[in-house]
PDBQT receptor file of N, H, CA, C and O in Angstrom, charges set to zero:
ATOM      1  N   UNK A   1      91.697  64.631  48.599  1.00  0.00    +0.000 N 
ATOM      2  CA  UNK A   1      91.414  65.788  49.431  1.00  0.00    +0.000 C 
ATOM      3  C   UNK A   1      89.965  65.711  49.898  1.00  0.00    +0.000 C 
ATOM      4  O   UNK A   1      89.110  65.228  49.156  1.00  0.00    +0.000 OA
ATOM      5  N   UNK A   2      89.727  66.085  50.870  1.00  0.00    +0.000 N 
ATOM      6  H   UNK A   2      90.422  66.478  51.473  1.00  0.00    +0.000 HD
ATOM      7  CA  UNK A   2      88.178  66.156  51.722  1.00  0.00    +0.000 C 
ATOM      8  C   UNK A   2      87.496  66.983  51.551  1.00  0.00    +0.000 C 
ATOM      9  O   UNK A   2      88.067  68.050  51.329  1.00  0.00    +0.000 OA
ATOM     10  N   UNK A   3      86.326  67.005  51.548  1.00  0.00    +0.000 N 
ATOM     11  H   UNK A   3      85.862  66.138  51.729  1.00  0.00    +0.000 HD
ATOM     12  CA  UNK A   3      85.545  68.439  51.133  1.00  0.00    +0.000 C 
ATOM     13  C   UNK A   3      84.913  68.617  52.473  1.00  0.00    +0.000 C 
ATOM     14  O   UNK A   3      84.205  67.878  53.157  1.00  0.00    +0.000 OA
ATOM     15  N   UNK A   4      85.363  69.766  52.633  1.00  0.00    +0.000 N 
ATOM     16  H   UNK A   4      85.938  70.366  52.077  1.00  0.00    +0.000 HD
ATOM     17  CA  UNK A   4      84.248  70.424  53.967  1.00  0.00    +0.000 C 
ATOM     18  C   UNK A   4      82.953  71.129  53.808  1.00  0.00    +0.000 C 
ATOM     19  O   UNK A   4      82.642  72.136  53.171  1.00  0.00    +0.000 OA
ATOM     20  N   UNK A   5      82.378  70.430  54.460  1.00  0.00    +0.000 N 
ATOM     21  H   UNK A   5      82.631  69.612  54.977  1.00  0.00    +0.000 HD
ATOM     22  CA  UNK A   5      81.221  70.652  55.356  1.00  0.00    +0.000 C 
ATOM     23  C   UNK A   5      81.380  72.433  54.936  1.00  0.00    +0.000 C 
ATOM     24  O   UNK A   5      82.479  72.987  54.978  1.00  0.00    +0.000 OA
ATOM     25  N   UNK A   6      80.146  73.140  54.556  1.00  0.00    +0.000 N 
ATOM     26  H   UNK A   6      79.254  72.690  54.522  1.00  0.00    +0.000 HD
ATOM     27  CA  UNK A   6      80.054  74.503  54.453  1.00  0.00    +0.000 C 
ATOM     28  C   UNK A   6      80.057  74.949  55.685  1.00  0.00    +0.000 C 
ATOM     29  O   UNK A   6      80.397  76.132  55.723  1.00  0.00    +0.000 OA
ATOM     30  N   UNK A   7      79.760  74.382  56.953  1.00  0.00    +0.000 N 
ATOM     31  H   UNK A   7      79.484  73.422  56.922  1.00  0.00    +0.000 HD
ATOM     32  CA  UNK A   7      79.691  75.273  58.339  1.00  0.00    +0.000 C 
ATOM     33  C   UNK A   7      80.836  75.055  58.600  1.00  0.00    +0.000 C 
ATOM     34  O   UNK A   7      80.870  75.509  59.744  1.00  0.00    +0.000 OA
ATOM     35  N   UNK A   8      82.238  74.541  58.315  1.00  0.00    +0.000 N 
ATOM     36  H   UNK A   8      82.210  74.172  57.387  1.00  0.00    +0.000 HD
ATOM     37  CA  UNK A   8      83.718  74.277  58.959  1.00  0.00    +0.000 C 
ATOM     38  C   UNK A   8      84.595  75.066  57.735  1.00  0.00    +0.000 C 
ATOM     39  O   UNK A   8      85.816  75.218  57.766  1.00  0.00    +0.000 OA
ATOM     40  N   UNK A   9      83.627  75.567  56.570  1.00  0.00    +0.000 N 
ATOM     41  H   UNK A   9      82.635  75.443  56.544  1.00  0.00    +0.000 HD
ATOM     42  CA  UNK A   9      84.439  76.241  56.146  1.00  0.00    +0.000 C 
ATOM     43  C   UNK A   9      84.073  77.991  56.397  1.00  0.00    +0.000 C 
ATOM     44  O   UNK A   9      84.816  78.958  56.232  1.00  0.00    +0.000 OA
ATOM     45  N   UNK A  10      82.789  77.941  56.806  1.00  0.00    +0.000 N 
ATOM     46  H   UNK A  10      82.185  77.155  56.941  1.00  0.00    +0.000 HD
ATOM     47  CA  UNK A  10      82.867  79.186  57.101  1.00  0.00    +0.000 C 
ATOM     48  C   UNK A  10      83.668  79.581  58.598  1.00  0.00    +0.000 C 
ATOM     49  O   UNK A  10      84.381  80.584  58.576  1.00  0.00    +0.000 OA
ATOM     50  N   UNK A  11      83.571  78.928  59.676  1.00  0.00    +0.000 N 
ATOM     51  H   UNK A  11      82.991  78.114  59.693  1.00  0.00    +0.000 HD
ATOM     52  CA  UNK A  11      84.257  79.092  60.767  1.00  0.00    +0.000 C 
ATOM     53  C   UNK A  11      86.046  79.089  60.334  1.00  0.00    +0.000 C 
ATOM     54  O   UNK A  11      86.876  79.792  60.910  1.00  0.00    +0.000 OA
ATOM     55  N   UNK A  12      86.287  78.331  59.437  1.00  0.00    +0.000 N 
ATOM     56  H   UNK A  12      85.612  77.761  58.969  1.00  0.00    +0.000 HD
ATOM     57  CA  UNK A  12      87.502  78.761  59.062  1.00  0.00    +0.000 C 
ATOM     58  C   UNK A  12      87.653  79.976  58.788  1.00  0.00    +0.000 C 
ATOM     59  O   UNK A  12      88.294  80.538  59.676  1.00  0.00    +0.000 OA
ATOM     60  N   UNK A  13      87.313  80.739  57.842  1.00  0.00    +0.000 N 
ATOM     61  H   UNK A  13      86.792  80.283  57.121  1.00  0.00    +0.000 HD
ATOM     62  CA  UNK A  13      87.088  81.928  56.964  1.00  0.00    +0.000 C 
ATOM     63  C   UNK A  13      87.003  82.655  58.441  1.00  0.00    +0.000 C 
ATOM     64  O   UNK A  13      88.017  83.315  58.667  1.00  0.00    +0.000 OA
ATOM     65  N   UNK A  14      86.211  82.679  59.297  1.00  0.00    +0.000 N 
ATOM     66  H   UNK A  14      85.387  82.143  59.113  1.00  0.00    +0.000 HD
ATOM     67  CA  UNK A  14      85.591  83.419  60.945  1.00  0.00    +0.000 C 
ATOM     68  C   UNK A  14      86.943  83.801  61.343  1.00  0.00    +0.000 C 
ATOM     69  O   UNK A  14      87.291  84.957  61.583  1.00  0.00    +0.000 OA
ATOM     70  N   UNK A  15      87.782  82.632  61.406  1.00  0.00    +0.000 N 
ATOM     71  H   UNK A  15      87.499  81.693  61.211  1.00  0.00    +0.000 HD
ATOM     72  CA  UNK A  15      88.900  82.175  62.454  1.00  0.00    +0.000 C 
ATOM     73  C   UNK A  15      90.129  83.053  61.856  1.00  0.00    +0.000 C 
ATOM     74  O   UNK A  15      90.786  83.866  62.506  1.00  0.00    +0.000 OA
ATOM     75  N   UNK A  16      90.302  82.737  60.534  1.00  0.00    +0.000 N 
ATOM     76  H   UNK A  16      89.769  82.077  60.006  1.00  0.00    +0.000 HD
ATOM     77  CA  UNK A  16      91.646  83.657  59.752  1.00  0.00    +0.000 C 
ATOM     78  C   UNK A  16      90.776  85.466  59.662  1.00  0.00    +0.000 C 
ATOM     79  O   UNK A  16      91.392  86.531  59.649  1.00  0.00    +0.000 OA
ATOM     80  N   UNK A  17      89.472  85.321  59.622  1.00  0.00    +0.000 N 
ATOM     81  H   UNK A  17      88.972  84.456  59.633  1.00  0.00    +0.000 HD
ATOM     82  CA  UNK A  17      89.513  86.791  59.767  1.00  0.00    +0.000 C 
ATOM     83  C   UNK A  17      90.184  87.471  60.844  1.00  0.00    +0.000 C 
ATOM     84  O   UNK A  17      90.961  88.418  60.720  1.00  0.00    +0.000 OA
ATOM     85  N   UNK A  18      89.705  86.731  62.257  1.00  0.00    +0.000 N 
ATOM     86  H   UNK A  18      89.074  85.962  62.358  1.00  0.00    +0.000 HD
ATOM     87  CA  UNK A  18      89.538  87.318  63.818  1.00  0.00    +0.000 C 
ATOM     88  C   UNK A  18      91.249  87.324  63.260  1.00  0.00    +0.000 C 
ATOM     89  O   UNK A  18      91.691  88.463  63.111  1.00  0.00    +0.000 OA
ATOM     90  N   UNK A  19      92.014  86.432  63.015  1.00  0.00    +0.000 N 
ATOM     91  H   UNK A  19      91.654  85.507  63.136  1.00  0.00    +0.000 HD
ATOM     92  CA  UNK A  19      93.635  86.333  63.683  1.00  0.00    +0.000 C 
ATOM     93  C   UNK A  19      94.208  87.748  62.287  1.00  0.00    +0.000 C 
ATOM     94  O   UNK A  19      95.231  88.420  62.414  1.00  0.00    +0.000 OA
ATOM     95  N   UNK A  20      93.737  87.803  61.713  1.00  0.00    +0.000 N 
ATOM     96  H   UNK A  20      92.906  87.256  61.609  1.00  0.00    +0.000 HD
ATOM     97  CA  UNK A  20      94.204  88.771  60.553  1.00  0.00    +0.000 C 
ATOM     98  C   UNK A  20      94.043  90.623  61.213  1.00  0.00    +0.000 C 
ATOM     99  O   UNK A  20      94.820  91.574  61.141  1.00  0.00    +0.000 OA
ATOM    100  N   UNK A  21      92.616  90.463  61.844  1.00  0.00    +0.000 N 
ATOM    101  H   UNK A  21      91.985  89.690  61.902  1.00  0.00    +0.000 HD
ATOM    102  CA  UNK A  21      92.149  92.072  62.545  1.00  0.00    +0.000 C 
ATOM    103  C   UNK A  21      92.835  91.549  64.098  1.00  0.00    +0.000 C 
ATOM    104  O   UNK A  21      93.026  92.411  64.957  1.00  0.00    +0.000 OA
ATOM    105  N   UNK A  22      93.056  90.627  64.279  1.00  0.00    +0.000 N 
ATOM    106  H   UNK A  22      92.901  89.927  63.582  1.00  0.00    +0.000 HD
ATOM    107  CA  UNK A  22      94.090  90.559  65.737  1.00  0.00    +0.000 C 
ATOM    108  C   UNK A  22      95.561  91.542  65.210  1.00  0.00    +0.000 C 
ATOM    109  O   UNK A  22      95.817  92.633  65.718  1.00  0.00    +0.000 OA
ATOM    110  N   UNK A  23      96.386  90.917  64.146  1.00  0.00    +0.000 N 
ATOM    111  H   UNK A  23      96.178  90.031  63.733  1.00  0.00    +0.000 HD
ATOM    112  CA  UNK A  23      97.122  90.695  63.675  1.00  0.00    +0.000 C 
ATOM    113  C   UNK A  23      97.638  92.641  63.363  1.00  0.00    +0.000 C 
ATOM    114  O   UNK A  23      98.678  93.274  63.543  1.00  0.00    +0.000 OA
ATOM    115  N   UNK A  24      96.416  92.947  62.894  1.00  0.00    +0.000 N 
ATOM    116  H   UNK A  24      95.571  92.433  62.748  1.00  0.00    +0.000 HD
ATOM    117  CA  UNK A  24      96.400  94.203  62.445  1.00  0.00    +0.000 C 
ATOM    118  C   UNK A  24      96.599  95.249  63.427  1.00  0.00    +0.000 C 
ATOM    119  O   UNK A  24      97.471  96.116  63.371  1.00  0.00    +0.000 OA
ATOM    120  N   UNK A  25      95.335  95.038  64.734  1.00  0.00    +0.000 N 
ATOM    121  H   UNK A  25      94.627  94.333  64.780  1.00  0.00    +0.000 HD
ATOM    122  CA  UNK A  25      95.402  95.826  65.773  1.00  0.00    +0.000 C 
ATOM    123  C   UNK A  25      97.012  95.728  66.621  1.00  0.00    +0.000 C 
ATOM    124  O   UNK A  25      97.584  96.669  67.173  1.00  0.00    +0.000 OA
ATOM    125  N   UNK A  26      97.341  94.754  66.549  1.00  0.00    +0.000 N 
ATOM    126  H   UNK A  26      96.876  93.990  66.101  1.00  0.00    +0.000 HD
ATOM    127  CA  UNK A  26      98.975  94.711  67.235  1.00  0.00    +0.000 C 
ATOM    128  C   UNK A  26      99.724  95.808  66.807  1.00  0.00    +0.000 C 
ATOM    129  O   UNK A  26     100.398  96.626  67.432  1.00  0.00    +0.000 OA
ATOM    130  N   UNK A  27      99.355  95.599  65.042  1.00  0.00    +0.000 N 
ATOM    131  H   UNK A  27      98.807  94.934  64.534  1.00  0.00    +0.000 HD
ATOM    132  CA  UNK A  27     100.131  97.045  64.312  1.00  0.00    +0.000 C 
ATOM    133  C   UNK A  27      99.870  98.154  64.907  1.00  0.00    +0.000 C 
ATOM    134  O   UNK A  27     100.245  98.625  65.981  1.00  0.00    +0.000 OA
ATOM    135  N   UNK A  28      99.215  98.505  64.128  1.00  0.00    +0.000 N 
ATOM    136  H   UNK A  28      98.911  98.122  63.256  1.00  0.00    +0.000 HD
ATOM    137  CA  UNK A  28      98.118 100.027  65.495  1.00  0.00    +0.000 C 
ATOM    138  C   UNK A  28      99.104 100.075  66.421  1.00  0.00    +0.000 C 
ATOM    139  O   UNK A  28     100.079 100.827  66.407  1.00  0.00    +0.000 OA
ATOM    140  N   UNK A  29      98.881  99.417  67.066  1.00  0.00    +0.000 N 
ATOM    141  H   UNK A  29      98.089  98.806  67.077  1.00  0.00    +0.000 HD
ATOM    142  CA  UNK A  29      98.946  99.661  68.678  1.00  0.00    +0.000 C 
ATOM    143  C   UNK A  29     100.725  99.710  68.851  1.00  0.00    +0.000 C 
ATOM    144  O   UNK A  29     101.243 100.556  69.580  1.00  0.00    +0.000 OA
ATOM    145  N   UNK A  30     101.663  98.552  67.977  1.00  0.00    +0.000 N 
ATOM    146  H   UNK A  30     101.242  97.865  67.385  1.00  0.00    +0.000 HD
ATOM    147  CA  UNK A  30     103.027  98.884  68.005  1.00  0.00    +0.000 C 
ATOM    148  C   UNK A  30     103.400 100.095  67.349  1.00  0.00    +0.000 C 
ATOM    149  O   UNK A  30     104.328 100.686  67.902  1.00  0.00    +0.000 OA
ATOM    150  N   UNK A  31     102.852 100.721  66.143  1.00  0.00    +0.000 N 
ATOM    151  H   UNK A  31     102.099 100.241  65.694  1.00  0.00    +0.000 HD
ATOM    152  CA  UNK A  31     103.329 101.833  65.733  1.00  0.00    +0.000 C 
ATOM    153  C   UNK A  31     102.609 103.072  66.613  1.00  0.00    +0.000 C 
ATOM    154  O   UNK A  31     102.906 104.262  66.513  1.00  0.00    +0.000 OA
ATOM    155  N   UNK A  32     102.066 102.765  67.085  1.00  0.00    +0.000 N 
ATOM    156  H   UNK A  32     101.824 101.798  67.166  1.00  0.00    +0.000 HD
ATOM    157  CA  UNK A  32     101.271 104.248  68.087  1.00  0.00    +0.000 C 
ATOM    158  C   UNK A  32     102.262 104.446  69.044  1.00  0.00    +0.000 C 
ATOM    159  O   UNK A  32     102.375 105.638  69.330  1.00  0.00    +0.000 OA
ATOM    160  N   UNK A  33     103.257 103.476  69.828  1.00  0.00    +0.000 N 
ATOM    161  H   UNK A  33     103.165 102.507  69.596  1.00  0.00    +0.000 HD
ATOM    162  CA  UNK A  33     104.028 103.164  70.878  1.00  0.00    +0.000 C 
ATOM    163  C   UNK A  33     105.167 103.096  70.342  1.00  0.00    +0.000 C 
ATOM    164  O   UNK A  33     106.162 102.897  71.040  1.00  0.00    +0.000 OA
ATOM    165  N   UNK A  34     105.239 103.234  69.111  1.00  0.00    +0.000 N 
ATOM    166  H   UNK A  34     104.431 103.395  68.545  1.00  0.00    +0.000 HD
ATOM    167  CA  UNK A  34     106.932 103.642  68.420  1.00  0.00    +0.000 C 
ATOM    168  C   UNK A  34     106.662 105.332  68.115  1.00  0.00    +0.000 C 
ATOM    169  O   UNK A  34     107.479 106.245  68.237  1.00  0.00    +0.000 OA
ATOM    170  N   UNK A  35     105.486 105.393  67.755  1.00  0.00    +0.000 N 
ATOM    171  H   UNK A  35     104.823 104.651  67.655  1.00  0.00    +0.000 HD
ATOM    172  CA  UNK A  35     105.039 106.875  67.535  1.00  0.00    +0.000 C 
ATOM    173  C   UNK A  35     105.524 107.935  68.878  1.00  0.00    +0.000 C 
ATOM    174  O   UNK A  35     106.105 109.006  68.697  1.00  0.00    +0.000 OA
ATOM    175  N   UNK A  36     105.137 107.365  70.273  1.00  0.00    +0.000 N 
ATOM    176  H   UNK A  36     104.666 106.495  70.420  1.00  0.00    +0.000 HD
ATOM    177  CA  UNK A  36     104.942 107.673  71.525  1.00  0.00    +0.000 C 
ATOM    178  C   UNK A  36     106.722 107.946  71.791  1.00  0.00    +0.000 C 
ATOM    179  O   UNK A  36     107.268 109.001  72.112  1.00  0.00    +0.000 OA
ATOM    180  N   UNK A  37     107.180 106.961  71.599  1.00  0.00    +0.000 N 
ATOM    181  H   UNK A  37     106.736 106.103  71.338  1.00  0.00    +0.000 HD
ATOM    182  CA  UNK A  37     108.770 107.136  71.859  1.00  0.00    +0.000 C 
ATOM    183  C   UNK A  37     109.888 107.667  71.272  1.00  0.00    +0.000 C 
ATOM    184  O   UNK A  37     110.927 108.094  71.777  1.00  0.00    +0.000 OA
ATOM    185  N   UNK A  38     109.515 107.575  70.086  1.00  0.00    +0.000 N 
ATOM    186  H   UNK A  38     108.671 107.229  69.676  1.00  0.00    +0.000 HD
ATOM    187  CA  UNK A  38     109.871 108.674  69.222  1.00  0.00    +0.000 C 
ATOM    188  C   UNK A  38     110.074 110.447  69.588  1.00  0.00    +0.000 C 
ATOM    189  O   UNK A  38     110.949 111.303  69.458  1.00  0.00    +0.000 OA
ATOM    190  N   UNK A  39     108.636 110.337  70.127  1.00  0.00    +0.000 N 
ATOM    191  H   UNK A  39     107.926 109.641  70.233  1.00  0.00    +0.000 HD
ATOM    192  CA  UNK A  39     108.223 111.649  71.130  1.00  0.00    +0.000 C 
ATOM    193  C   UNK A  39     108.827 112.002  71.666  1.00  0.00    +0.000 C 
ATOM    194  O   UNK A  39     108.961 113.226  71.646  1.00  0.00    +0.000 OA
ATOM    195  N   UNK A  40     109.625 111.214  72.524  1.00  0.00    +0.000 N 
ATOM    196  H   UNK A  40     109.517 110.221  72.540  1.00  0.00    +0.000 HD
ATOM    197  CA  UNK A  40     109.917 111.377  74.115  1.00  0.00    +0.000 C 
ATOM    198  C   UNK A  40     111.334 110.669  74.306  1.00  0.00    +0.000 C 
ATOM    199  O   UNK A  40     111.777 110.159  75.335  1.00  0.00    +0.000 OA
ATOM    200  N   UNK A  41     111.962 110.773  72.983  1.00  0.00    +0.000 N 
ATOM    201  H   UNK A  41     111.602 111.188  72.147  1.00  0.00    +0.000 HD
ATOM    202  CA  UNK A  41     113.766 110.081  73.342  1.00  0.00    +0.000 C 
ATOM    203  C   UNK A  41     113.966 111.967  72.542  1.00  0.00    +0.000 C 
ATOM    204  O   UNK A  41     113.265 112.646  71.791  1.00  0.00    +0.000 OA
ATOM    205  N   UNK A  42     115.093 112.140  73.131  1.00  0.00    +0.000 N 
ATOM    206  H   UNK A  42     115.662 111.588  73.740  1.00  0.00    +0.000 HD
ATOM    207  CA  UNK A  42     115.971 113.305  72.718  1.00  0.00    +0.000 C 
ATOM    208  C   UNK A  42     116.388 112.652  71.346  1.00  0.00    +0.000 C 
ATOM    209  O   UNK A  42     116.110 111.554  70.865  1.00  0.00    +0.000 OA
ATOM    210  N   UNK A  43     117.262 113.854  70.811  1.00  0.00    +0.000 N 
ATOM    211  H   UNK A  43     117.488 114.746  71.202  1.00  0.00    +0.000 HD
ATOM    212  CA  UNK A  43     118.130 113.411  69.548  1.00  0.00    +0.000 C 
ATOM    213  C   UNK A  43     118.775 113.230  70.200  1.00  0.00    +0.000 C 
ATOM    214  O   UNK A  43     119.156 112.206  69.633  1.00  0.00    +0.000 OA
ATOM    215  N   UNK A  44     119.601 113.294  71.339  1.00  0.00    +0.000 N 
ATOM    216  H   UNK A  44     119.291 114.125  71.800  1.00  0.00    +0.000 HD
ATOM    217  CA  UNK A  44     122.074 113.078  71.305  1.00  0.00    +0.000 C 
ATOM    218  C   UNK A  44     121.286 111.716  71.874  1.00  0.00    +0.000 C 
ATOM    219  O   UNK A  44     121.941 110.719  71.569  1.00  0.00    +0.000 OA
ATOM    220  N   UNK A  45     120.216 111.426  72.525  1.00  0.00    +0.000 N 
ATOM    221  H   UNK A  45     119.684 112.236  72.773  1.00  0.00    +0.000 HD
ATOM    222  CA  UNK A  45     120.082 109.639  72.781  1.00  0.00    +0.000 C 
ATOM    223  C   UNK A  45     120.175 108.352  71.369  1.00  0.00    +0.000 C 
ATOM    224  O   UNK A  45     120.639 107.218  71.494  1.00  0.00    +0.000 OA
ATOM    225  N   UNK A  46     119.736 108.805  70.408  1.00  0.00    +0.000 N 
ATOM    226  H   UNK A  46     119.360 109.726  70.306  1.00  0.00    +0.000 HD
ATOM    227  CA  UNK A  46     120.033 108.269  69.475  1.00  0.00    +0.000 C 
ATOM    228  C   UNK A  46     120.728 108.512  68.372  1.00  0.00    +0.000 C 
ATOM    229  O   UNK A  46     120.780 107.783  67.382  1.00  0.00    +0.000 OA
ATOM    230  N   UNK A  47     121.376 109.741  68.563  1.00  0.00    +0.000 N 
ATOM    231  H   UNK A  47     121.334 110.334  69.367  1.00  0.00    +0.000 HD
ATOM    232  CA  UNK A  47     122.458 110.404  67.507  1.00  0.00    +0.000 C 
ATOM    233  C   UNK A  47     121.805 110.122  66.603  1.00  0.00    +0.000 C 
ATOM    234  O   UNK A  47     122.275 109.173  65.975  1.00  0.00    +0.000 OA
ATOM    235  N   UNK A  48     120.639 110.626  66.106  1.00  0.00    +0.000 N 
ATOM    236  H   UNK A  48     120.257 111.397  66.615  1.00  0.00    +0.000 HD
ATOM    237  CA  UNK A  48     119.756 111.318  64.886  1.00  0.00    +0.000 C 
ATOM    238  C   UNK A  48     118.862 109.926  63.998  1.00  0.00    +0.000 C 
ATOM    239  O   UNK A  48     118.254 109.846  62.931  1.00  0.00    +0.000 OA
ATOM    240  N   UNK A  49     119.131 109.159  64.900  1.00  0.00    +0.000 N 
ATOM    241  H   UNK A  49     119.625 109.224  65.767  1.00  0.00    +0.000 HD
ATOM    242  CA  UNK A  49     118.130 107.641  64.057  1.00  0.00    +0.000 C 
ATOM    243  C   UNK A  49     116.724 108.193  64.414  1.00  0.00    +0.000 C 
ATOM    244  O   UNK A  49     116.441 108.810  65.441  1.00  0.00    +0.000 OA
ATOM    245  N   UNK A  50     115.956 107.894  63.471  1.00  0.00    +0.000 N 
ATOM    246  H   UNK A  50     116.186 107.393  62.637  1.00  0.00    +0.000 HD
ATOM    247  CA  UNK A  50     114.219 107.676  63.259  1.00  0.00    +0.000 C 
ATOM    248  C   UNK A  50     113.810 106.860  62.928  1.00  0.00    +0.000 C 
ATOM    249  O   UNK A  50     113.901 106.669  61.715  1.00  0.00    +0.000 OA
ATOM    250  N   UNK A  51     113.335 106.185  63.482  1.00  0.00    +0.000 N 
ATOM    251  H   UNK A  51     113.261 106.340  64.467  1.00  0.00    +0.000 HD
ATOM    252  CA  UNK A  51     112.353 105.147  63.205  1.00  0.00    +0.000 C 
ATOM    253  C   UNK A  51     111.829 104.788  61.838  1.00  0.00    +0.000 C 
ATOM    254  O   UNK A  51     111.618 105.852  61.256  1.00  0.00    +0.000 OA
ATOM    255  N   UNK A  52     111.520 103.751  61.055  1.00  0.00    +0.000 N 
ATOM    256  H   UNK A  52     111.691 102.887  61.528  1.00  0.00    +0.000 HD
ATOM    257  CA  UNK A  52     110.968 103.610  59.957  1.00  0.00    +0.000 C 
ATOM    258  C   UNK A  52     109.905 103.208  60.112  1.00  0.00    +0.000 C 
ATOM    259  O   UNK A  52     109.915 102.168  60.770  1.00  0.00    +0.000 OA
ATOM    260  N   UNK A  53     108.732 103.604  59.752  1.00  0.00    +0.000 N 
ATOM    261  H   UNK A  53     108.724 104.449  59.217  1.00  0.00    +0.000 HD
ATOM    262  CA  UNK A  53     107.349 102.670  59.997  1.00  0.00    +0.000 C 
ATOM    263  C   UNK A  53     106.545 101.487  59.032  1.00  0.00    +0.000 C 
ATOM    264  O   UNK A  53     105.467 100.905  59.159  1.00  0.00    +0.000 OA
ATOM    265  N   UNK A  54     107.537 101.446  58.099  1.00  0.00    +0.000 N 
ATOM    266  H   UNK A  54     108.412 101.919  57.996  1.00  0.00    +0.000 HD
ATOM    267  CA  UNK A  54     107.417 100.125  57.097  1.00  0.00    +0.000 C 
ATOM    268  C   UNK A  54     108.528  99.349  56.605  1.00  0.00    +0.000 C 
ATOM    269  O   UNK A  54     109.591  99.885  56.295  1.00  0.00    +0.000 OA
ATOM    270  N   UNK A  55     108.396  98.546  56.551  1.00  0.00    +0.000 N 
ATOM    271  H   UNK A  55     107.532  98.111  56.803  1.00  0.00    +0.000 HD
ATOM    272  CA  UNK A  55     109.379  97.216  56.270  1.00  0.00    +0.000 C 
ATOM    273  C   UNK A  55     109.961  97.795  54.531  1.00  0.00    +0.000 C 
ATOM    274  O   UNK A  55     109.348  98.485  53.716  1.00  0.00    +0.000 OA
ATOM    275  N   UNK A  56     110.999  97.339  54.463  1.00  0.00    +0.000 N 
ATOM    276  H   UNK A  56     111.497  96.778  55.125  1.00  0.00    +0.000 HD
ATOM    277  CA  UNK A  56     111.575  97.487  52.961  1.00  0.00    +0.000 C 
ATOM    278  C   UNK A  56     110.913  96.448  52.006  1.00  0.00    +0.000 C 
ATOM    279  O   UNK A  56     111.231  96.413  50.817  1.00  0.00    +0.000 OA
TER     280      UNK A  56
């Protein structure tokens, strides 16, 4: 196995942060827009389903 260079391992560490708070804000932003529609569908459109906002 290779040992890296401390400046290629911190840009690693940089790189999985950015894609992790990418990763996160998608959330946000998909549950705000499941939040939003939720809003704005009647009940007889979905004959009484709600949304779950976490995985089992």
């Amino acid at each position: 196995m290779r040992e890296q260079p401390i400046g290629e391992a911190v840009e690693d560490d940089e790189r999985a942060n950015a894609a992790i708070d990418t990763l996160l804000e998608d959330i946000r932003h998909l549950r705000h827009q499941l939040a939003l529609t939720e809003g704005a569908m009647r009940r007889g459109m979905t004959r009484g389903w709600r949304p779950i906002y976490d995985r089992d």
